[in-house]
VMD Tcl script that draws the C-alpha trace (Angstrom):
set ca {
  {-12.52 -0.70 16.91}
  {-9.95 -2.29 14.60}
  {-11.50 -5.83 15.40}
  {-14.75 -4.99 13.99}
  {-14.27 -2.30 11.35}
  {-11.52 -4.43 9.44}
  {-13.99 -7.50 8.98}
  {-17.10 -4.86 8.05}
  {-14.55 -3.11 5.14}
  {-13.96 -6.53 3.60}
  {-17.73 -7.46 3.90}
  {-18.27 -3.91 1.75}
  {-15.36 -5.32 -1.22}
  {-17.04 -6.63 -4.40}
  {-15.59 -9.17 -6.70}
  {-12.83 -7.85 -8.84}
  {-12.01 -5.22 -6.15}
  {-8.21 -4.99 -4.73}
  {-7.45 -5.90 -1.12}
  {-4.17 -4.55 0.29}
  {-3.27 -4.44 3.94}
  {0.01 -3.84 5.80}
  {0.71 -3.93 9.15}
  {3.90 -3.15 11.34}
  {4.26 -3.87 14.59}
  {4.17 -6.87 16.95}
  {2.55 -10.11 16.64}
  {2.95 -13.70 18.48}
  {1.01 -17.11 18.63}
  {-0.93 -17.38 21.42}
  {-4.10 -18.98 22.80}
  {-3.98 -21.59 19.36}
  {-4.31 -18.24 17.26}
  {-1.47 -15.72 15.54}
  {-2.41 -12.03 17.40}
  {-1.50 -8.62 16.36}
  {-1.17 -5.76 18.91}
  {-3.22 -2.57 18.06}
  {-2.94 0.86 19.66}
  {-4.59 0.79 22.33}
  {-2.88 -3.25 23.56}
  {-2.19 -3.41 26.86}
  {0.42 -5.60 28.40}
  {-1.34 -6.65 31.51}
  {-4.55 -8.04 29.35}
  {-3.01 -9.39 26.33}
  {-5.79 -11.42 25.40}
  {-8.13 -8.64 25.94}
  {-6.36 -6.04 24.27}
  {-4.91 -7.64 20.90}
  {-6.48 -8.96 17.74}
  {-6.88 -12.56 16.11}
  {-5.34 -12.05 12.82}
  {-7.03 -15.25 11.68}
  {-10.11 -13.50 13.02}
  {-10.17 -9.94 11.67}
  {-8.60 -10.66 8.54}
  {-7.63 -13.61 7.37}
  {-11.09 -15.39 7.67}
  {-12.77 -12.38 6.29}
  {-10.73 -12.54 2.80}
  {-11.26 -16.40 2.57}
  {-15.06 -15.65 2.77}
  {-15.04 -12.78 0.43}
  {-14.68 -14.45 -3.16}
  {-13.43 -13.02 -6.25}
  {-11.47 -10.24 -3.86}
  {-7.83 -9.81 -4.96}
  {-6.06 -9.34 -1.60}
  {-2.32 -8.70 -0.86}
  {-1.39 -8.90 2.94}
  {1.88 -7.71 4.17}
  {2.60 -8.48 7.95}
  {5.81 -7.45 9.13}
  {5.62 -8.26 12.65}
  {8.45 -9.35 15.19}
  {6.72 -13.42 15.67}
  {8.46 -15.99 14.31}
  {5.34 -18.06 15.01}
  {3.11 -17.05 13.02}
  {1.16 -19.40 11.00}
  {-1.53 -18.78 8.27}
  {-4.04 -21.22 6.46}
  {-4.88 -18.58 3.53}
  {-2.36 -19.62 1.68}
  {0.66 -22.31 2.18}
  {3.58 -21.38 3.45}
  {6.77 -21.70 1.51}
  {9.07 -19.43 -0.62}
  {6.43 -18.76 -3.94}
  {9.28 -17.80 -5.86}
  {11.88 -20.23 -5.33}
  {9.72 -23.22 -4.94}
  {7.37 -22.01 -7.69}
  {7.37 -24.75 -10.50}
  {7.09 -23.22 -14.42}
  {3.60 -24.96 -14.28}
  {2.39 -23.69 -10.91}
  {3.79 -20.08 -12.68}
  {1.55 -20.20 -15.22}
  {-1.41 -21.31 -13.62}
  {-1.24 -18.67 -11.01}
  {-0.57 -15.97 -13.82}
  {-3.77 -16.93 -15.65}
  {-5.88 -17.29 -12.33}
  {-8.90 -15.18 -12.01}
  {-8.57 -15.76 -8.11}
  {-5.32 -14.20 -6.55}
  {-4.17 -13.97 -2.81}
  {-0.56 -13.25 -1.04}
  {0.59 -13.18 2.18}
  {4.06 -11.65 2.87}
  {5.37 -12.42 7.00}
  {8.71 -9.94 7.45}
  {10.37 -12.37 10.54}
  {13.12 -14.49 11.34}
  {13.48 -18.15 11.01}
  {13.21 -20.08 13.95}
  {16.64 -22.07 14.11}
}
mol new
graphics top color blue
foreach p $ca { graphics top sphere $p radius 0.5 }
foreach p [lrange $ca 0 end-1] q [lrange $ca 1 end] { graphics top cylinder $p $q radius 0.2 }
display resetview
């Protein structure tokens, strides 16, 4: 199951290895946690049937140090939340010095969400 082999595969990365995950498909906020639907989700057991993306992945690549991970989610959630990294446009709020001291970092982690702005 999704739920438990994604968290095992990050267990298996060593430092310096590359993480990259992408996922299409839905997502939403809901019981305090961001879920992702799998294959098998089923829309009379939601909660049964979906993932905690804090849960099967985010938390995983927070305890796995010296991983380089790059996480694309392109879900339809404008909800979702994440406490990997802080939200906010890297590149146009990215300050020369903040730049430069990501560029010579030895510990690297991104987290692209594809949704819409809640207005």
């Amino acid at each position: 199951m999704f739920e438990n082999d994604l968290p095992y595969m990050i267990r298996q990365l060593s430092p310096g290895d590359r993480f990259i995950f992408f996922y299409a498909g839905h997502g939403f906020y809901a019981n305090g946690t961001n879920r992702l639907t799998t294959w098998d989700t089923h829309p009379g057991n939601l909660a049964g049937t979906t993932v905690s993306l804090e849960d099967v992945l985010l938390k995983p690549l927070k305890d796995q140090q010296g991983v380089d991970s790059l996480v694309f989610i392109d879900a339809c959630a404008a909800d979702l939340k994440t406490s990997l990294v802080q939200a906010r446009d890297i590149v146009g709020d990215l300050t020369p010095s903040e730049f430069e001291a990501l560029v010579q970092s030895t510990d690297h982690a991104a987290v692209f969400f594809g949704l819409s702005a809640r207005i």
